[in-house]
Each structure stands twice: as C-alpha cells, then as structure tokens.
SEMITI-851476 format. One record per residue: x, z, y of N, C-alpha, C in turn; residue in three letters. Coordinates in steps of 0.2 Angstrom, whole numbers, plus 2048, in hexadecimal, padded with zeros to 3 digits. Atoms other than C-alpha are relative to their C-alpha. Layout:
<fimis>
XZYXZYXZYala ...
</fimis>
This chain:
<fimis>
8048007FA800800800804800806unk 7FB8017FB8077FA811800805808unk 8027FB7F98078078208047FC806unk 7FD8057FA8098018327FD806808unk 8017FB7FA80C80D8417FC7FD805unk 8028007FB80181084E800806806unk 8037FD7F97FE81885F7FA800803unk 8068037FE7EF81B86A802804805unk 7FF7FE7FB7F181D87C7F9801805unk 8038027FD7E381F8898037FC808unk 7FD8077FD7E58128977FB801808unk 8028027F87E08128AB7FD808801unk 8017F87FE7E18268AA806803802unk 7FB7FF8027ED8338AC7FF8087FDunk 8017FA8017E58428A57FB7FE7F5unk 8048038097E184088E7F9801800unk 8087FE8027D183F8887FC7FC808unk 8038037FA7CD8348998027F87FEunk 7FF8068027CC82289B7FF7FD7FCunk 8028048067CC81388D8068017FBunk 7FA7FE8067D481987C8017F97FEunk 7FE8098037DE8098758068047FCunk 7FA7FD8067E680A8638047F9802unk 7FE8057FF7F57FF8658068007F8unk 7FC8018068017FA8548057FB804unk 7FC8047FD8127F585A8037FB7FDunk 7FE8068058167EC84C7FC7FE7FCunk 8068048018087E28458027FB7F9unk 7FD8058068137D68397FC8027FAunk 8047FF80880A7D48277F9800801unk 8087FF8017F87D882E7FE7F87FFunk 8058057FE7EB7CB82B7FA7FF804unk 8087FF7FC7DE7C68367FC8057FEunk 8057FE8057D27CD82A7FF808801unk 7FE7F68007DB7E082A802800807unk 7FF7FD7FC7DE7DF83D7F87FF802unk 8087FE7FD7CA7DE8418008047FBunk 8027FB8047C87EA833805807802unk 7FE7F97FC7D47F883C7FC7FE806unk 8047FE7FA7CB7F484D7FC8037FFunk 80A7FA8017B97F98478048057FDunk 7FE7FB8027C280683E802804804unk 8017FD7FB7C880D84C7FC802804unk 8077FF7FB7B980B857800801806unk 7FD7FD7F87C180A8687FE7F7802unk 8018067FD7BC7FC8748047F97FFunk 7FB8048037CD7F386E8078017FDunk 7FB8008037DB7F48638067F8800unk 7FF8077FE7E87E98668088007F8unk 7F98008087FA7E28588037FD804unk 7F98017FE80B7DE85D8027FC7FEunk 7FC8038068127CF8578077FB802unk 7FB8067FC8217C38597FF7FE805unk 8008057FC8217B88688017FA7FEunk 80180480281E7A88668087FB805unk 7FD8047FC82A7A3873806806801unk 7FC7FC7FE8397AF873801802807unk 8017FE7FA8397B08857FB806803unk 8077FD7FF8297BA8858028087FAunk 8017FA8028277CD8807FC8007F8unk 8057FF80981B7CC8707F87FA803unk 8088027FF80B7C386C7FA8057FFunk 8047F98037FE7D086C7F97FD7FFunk 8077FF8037ED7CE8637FC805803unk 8047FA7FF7DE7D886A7FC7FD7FDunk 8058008027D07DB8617FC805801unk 8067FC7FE7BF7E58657FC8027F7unk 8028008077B47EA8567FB7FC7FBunk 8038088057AB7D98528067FA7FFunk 7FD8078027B87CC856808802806unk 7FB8017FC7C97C88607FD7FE808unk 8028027FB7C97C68728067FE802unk 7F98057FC7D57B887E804807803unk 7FC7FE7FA7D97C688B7FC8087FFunk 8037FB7FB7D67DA890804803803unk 7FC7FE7F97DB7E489E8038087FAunk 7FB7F98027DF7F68958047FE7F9unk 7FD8008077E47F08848077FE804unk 7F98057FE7F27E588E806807802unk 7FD7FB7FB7F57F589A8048077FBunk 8007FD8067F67FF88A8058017FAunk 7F98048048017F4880807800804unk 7FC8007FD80D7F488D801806802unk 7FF7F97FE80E8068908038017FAunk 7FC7FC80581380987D8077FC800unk 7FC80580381E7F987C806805805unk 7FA7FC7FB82880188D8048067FCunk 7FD7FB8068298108838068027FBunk 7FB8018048328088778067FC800unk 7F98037FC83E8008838017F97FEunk 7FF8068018377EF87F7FD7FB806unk 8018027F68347E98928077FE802unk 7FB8047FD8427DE89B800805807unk 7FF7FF7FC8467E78AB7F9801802unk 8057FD7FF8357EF8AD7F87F97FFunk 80480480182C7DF8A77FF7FD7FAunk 7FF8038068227D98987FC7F9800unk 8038057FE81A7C88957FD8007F7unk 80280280780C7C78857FD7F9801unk 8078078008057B887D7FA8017FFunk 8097FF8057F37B887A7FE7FB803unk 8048058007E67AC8787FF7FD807unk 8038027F87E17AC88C8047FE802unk 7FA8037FE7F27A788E805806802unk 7FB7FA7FE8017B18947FD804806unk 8017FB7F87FF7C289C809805802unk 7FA7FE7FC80E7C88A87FE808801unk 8017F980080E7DB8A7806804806unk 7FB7FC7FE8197E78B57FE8087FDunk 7FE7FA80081F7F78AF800806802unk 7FF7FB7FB81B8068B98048087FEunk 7FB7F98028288178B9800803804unk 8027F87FB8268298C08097FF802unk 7FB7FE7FD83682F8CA8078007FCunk 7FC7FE80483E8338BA8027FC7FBunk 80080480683C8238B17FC7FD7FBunk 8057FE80582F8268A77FA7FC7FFunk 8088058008228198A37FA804800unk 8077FC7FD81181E8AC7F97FC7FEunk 80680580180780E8A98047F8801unk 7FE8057FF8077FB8AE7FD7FE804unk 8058037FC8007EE8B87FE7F97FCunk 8008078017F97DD8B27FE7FC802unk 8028067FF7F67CD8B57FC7FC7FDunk 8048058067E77C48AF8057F77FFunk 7FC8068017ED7B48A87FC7F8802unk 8038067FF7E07A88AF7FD802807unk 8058007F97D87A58C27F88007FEunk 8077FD8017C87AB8C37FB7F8800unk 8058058027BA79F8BB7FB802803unk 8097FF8007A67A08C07FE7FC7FBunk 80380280579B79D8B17F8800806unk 8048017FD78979A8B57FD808804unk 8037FB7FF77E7A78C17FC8027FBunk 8067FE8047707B38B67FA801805unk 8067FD7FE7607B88BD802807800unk 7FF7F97FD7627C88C67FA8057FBunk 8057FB8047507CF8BB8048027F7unk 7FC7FE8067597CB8AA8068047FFunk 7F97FA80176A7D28AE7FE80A800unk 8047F97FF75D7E28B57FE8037FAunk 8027FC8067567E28A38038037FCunk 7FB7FD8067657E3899805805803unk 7FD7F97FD76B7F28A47FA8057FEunk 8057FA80075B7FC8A37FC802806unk 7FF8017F87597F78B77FA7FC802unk 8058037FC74A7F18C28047F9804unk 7FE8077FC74C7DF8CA804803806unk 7FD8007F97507E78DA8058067FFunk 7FE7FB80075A7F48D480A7FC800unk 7FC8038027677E58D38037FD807unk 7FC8037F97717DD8E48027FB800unk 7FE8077FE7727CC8E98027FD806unk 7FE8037F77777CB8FA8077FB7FFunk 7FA8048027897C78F57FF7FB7FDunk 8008058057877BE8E67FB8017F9unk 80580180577A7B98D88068067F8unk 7FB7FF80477F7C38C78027FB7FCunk 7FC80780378D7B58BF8058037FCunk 7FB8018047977B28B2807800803unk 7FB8027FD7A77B48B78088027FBunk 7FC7FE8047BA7B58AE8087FD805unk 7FB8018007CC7B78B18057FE7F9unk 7FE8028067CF7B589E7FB8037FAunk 8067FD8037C27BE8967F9801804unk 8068027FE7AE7BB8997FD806804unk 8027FC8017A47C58A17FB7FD805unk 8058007FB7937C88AD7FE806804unk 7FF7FA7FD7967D28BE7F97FF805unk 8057FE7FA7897D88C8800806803unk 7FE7FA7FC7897E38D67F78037FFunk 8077FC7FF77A7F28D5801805806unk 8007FA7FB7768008E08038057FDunk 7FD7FB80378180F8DD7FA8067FAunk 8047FB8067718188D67FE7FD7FAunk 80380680676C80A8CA8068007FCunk 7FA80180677F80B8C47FF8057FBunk 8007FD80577B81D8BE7FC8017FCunk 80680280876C81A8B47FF7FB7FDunk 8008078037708098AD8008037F8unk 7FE7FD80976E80C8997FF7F77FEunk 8018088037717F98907FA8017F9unk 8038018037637F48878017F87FAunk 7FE8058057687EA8777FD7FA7FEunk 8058058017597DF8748007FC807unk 8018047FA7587DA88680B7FC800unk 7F780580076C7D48857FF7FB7F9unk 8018058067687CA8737FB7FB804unk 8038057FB7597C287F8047FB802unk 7FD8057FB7647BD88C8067FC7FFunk 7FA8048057737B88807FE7FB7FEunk 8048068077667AD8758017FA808unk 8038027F775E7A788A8067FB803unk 7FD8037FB76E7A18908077FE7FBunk 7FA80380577A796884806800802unk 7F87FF7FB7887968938038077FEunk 7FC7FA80178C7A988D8047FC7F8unk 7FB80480479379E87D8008097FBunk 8037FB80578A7AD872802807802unk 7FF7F98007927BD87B7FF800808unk 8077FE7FA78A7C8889804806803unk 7FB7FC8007987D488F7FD80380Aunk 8058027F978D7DC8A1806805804unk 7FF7FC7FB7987E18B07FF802804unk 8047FE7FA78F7ED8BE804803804unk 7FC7FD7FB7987F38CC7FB802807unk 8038007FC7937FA8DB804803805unk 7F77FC7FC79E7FF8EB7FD806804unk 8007F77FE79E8128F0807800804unk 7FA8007F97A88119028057FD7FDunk 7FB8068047B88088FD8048017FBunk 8018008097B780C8ED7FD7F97FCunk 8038048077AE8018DD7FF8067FAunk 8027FD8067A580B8D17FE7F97FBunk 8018038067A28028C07FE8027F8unk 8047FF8097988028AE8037F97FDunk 80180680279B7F48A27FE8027F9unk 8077FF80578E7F28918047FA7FFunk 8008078057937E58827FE8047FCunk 8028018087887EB8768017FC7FCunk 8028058047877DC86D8098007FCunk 7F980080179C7DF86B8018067FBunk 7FD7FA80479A7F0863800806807unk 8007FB7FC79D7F78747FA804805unk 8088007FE78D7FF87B802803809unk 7FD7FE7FB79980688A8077FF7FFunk 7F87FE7FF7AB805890804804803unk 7FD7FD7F87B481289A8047FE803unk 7FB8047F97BF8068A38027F67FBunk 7FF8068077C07F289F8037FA809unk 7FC8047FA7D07E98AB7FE7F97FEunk 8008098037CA7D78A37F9801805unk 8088017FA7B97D98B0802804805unk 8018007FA7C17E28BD8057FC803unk 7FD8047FD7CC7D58C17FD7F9801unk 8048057FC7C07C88C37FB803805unk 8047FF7F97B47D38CC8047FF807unk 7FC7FD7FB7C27D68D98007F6803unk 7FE8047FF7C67C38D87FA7FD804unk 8078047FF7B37BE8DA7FF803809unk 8027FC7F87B37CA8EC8047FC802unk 7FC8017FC7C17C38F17FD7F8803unk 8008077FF7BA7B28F17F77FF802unk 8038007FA7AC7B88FC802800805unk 7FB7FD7F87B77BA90A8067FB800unk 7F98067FD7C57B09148058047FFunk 7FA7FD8017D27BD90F8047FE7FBunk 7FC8018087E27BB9058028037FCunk 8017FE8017DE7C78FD7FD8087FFunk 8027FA8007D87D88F68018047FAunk 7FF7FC8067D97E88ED7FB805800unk 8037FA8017CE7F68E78008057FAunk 8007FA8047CE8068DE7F87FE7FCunk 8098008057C08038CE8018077FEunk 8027FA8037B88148C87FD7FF7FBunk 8057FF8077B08128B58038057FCunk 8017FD8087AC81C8A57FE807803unk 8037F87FD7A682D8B27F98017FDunk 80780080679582A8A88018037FAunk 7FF80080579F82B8998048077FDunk 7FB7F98027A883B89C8077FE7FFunk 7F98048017B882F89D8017FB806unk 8008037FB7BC82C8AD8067FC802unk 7FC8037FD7C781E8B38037FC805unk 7FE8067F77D18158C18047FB7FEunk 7FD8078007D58048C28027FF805unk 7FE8057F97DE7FD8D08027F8800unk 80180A8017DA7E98D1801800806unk 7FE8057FB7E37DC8DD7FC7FA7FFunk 8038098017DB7CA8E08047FD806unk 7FF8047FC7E47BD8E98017FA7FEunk 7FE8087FF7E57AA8EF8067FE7FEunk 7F88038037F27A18E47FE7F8801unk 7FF8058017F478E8E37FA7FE7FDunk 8068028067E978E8D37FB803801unk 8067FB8027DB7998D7801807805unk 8027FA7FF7D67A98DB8048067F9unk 7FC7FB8057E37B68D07FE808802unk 8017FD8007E27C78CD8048067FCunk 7FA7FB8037EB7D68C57FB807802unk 8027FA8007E67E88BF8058047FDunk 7FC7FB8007F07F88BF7FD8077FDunk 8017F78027EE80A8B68038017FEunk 7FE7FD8047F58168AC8008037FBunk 8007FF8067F881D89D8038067FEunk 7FE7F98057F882E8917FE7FF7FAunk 8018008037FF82D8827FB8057FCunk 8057FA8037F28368748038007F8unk 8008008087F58328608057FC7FEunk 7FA80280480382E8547FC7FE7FAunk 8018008087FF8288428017FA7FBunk 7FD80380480281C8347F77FE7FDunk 8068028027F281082E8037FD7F8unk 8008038077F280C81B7FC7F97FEunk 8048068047ED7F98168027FD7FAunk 
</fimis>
C-alpha cells in the first residue's frame, strides 16, 4: 500500500481554525486521476490540490486542484495555499513560484515576516477577466434565498464573469448578504435555464460595507454549499469594478466566511494591461495538519 504525505494549511487568515482549509500533497507522483478526486471528497474541503513535475522546467510544479466532484482550471486559496507549503520547503526562486494548471500559468510572489518566515502569497490569475452572459436579477434572488429587489443593479446586471475560473457575481444589500441561504433546486433550475453556465452554477454576492467588500459564495451543485474565502471570484469581482470606472486601477480588502464562523481577508488588485483587465489576490496562511494518506 502506497502512502503519500500531506499538509493542510488554512489560507487568507492568520489565526487556525479561520479562513479556507486546503489539503495540499507536495508530492503527487503515482496518483491517478481516479485516487486524486477520491482523496478530495475524502477530505471534504472546498479543494485539495497535487504537486507534480513541471512540464516545462522553467516553472515551479504543475499543480492539480480538485473540489469534491471534479477538477477545476484555476483557484485563488488552493494556489495561495500551495505556495505557502512549497516556500516552506524552500521550493520558490527568489521569493517566486510559477504553477501549471489548466487556466494556464499562475505567477505566485512569496510574502515573509521580518524574520523570513513565510506568512502567505499573492497571485496572479492567469487569464484577463471574461464576461459570460448577464442572469435575471429574480433567478440569481431565488438561488440565494433573496427577493428580486433584495438584489442591486445599478452598477451592473448579475453576470458571468472569469479570470480563469467561472463564476456569477452579483452585488446585494449588505442585509440580504446576511440572510442569503442557497437553495439547491432553484440553482439546478437555473443551471438546466441557462446552457452558457456550460452545466455549473458557482454564485458570487458581494456587497460594499464603506471601503470594504463583504462576500458569500454558494456551489451547491459542486459539493460546496458555502465557502469561507474563494480568490478565483474575488479577482474578477475586483476586475469587473474596475472596468466600471476610468481608473488604472484598484484594490480592495474582501471580507468572507463571517457567516461561517471562518472569517477571511482577501486583498484583490485589478488593473489595465495590454490584454485586458488583470487582477491578483493576496492572504495568508496557518499551518494546521501533518499526515500520511494510504492508497
């Protein structure tokens, strides 16, 4: 029987038992597809991610994330996550790591306390921010649990939007974020409803609380019925503000998982590149769990 070391860190905190738990396996070599979606759902965390070669020697490792139905191209804590244990293990270039994954390369920096001591990271999504199609402000209110007006469209319709991973952001009122409960029939609806979600229905709400961003995000249909912190939606939100406005940018402090008794802080940047609208997310990281997985 084969064992294969793991870690589990939480990710955009600085205090244990806060923030998004993510099991990371720094060495991955031997798994099969098959047995690494079958340790994710086993662990039961929004994502567990695997370590593996680079494909391109240039590059830090190819990292695999998977959630507990399927693999995804990109996410924000698993990245910030994976790069917190890999620094650890002094496998970072001059404070920089670069993974492969599916959305394409993401450019990781390093961040260290006074003492050296790796505290977290920051990343780069790996794609300029796309729009998918807008939803109907009533349907995105069903599958929160929310009245049509409990829902805000002055800014912008609620849309699909991505920096490498999907998602559907909408802004609510700060009260409507704290009673949102996702209702699972109403997202299978609106999944069936809308063929451009391309079968998956992942809801980001945000709302701004003085120059903050408060946030929820709901993928039942993933396994995940909440997340306490999800950097793959708060870097398009950030990107989608910023390209309401004539600035060259912007940053804001996100607040998610205080619902969940897992409170987190995200600090997302958006700015005008060449190609698009770019964007990068920042936290921290406390180590939690040591162990060895038997397959």
């Amino acid at each position: 029987m084969a064992t294969y070391a793991f870690v589990t860190v939480d990710v955009f905190t600085t205090q244990r038992f806060g923030g998004n738990p993510l099991a990371v396996f720094p060495d991955a070599q031997g798994l099969s597809d098959a047995q690494m979606q079958a340790l994710a759902s086993e662990f039961n965390l929004s994502e567990t991610t695997f370590v593996l070669p680079p494909n391109d020697p240039a590059n830090t490792a190819r990292v695999r994330i998977f959630n507990r139905t399927h693999e995804m191209p990109f996410a924000g804590h698993p990245n910030v996550g994976t790069a917190f244990v890999l620094a650890q293990q002094h496998q970072d270039k001059g404070d920089v790591l670069r993974f492969e994954e599916i959305a394409g390369l993401v450019e990781i920096k390093v961040a260290r306390d006074a003492a050296g001591a790796v505290t977290g990271a920051t990343i780069a999504a790996p794609q300029p921010l796309a729009l998918g199609p807008c939803l109907p402000a009533d349907a995105i209110a069903a599958c929160a649990g929310l009245e049509t007006a409990d829902v805000i469209i002055a800014a912008h319709r609620p849309v699909q939007a991505s920096v490498g991973n999907t998602f559907v952001i909408a802004e609510v009122s700060t009260t409507a974020l704290a009673r949102a409960l996702p209702d699972i029939g109403q997202f299978r609806h609106v999944r069936a409803a809308w063929p451009a979600l391309d079968g998956r229905l992942s809801l980001y709400l945000y709302a701004h609380d003085g120059a903050r961003i408060r946030a929820r995000m709901f993928a039942p249909l993933a396994g995940t019925h909440e997340d306490p912190a999800t950097g793959s939606a708060a870097t398009p939100l950030v990107a989608l503000l910023l390209s309401l406005t004539s600035k060259a940018d912007v940053a804001y402090d996100i607040i998610q998982g205080v619902e969940m008794g897992r409170p987190s802080l995200l600090r997302a940047t958006a700015w005008r590149s060449d190609d698009g609208l770019r964007a990068s997310v920042s936290g921290s990281c406390v180590p939690v769990l040591r162990g060895e997985a038997c397959v």
